[in-house]
C-alpha positions as CSV (number, residue, x, y, z in Angstrom):
1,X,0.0,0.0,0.0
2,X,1.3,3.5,-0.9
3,X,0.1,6.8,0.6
4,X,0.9,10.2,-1.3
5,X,1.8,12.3,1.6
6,X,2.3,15.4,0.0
7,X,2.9,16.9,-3.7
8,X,4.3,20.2,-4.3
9,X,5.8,22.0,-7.8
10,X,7.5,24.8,-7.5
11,X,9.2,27.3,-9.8
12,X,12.5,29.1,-9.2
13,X,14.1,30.8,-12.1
14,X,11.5,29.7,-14.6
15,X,13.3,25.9,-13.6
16,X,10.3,23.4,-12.7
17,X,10.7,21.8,-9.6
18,X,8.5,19.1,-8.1
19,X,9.3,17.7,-4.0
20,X,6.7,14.9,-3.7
21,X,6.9,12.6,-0.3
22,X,6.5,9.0,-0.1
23,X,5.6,6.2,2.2
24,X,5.0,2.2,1.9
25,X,3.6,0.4,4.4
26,X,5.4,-2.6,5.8
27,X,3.0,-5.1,4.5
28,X,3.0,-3.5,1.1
29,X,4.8,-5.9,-1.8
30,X,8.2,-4.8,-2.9
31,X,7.4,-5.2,-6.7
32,X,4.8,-3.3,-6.5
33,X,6.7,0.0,-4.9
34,X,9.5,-0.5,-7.6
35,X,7.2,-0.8,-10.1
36,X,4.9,2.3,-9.2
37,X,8.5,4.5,-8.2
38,X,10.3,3.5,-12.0
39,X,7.1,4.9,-13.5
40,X,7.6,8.5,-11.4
41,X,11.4,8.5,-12.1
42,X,10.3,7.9,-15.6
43,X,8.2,10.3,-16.4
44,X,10.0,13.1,-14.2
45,X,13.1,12.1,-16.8
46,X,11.0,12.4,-19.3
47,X,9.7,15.8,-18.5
48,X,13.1,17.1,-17.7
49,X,11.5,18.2,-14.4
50,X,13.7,18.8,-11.3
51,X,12.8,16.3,-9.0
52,X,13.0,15.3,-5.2
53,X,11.3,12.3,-3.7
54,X,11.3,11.7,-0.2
55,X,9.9,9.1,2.0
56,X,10.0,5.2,3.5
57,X,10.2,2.3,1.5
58,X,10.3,-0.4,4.1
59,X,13.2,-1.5,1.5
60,X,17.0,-1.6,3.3
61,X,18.9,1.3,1.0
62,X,22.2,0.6,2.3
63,X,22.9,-3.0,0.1
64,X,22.9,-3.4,-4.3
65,X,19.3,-4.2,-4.9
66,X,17.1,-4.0,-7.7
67,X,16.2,-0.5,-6.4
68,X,20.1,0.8,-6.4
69,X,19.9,-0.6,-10.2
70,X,17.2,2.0,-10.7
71,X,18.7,4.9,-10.1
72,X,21.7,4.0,-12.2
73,X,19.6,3.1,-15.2
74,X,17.8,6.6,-14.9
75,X,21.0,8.8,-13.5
76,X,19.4,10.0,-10.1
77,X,21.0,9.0,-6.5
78,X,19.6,8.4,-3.7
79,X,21.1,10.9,-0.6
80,X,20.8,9.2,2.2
81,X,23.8,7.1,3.3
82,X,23.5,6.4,6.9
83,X,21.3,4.6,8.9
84,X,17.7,5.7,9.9
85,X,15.5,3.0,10.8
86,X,17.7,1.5,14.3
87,X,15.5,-1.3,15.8
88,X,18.0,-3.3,16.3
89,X,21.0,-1.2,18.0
90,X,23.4,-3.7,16.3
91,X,22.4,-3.8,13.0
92,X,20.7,-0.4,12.0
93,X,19.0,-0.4,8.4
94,X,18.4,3.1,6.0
95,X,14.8,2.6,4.9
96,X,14.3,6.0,4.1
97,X,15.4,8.0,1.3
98,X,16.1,11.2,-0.6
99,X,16.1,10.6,-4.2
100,X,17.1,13.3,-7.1
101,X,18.0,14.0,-10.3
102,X,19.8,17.4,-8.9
103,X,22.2,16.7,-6.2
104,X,24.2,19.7,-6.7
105,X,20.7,21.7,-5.0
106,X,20.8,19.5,-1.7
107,X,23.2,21.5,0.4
108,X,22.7,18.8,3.3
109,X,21.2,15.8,3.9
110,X,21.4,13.9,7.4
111,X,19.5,11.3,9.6
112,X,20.1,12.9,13.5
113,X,20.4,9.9,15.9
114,X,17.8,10.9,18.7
115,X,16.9,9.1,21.6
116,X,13.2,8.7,21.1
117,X,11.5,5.3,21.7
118,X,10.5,5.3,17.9
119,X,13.2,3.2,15.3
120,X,12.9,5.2,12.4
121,X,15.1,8.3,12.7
122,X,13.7,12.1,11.0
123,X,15.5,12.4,7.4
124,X,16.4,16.5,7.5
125,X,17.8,18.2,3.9
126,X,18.4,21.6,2.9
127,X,18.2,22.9,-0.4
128,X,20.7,25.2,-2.1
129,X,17.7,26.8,-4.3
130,X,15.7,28.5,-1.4
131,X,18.7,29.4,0.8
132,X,19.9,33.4,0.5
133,X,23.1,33.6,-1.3
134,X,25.6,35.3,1.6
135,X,27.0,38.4,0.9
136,X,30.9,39.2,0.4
137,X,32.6,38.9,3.2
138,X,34.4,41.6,4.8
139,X,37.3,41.3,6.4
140,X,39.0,44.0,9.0
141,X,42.1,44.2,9.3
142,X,44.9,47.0,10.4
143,X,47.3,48.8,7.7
144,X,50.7,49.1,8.5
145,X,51.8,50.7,5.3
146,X,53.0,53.9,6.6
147,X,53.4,52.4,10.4
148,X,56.7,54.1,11.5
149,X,58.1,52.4,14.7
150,X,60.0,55.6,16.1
151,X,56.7,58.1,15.4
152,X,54.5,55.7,17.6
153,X,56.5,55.0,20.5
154,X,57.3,58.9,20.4
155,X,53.8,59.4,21.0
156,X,52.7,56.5,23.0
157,X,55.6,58.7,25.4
158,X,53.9,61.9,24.8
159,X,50.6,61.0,25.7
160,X,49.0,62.1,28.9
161,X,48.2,58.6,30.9
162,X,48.8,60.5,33.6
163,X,45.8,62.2,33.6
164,X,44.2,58.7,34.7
165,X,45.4,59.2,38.4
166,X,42.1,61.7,38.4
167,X,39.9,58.8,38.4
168,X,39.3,56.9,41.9
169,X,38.1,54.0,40.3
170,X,40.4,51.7,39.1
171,X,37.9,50.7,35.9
172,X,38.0,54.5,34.9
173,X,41.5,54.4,34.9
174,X,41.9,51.4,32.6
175,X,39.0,52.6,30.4
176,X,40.8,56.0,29.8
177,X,44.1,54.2,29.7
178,X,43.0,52.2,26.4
179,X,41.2,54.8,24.8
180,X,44.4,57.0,24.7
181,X,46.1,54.2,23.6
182,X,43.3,52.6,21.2
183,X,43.5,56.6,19.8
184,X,47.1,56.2,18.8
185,X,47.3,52.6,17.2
186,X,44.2,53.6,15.0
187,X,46.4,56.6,14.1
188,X,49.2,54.4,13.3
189,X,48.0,51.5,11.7
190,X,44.7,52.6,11.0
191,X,42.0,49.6,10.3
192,X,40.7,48.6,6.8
193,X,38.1,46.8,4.8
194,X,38.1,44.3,1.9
């Protein structure tokens, strides 16, 4: 038995997109779910559609079956590499899967091992296509082009720190301190952006 759980097409950059979620029962027959997903992958080739299936097949994904001979016939992967379904503790199982014929728009696929009385484990991706792209990056850093050795340790002994003794608290002190001498490193090696 197979339930549709959700079907959704979606356009981005006048690209067609469709991100449809799967599920077979346990007591479903395996030919039948190979036979029913071939005819998807099928016709999503045939459409040149952008494609992501998701979903449980109740079909181990982590050994060369008929399945894995699939994908390679039609040129999609399947994403999901690790375990997911851990019933048994020593011999976990991946029945889940993330299947595609545009891997290079799944920034990140994982199966996070939680600690919940349920076996089968959540199946989290991200996708490249609705992510901002980050801006440039800027970077700060200090100049010391013109930095003259001699100049600044001739002012860092001309500079009034002893004007600090005013203050009774020692915190004022420091704070005045490092502002005189943040004052003359910024005039020094002043700080820059790329």
């Amino acid at each position: 038995m197979w339930g549709c759980l959700s079907l959704k097409r979606h356009f981005f950059n006048n690209e067609k997109s469709l991100y449809c979620s799967l599920h077979k029962q346990p007591i479903g027959k395996k030919a039948y779910m190979v036979t029913i997903l071939v005819s998807l992958i099928e016709s999503f080739v045939k459409e040149r559609v952008n494609f992501i299936l998701c979903g449980d097949l109740n079909i181990t994904m982590l050994v060369k079956n008929c399945l894995a001979d699939m994908l390679d016939v039609y040129g999609v992967t399947n994403l999901v590499y690790t375990p997911s379904y851990r019933k048994s503790r020593s011999a976990p199982t991946c029945l889940d899967f993330v299947i595609t014929n545009f891997s290079k728009r799944v920034q990140y696929v994982t199966t996070p091992e939680t600690d919940l009385i349920v076996c089968n484990e959540m199946v989290c991706l991200a996708i490249n296509q609705f992510v901002k792209a980050r801006g440039p990056r800027r970077i700060t850093y200090r100049s010391f082009n013109n930095f003259s050795e001699t100049a600044y340790l001739s002012d860092v002994d001309k500079a009034p720190f002893h004007v600090a003794d005013i203050f009774d608290n020692v915190c004022d002190c420091y704070s005045f301190s490092m502002t005189l001498l943040q004052a003359i490193i910024d005039e020094h090696a002043p700080l820059k952006q790329k």
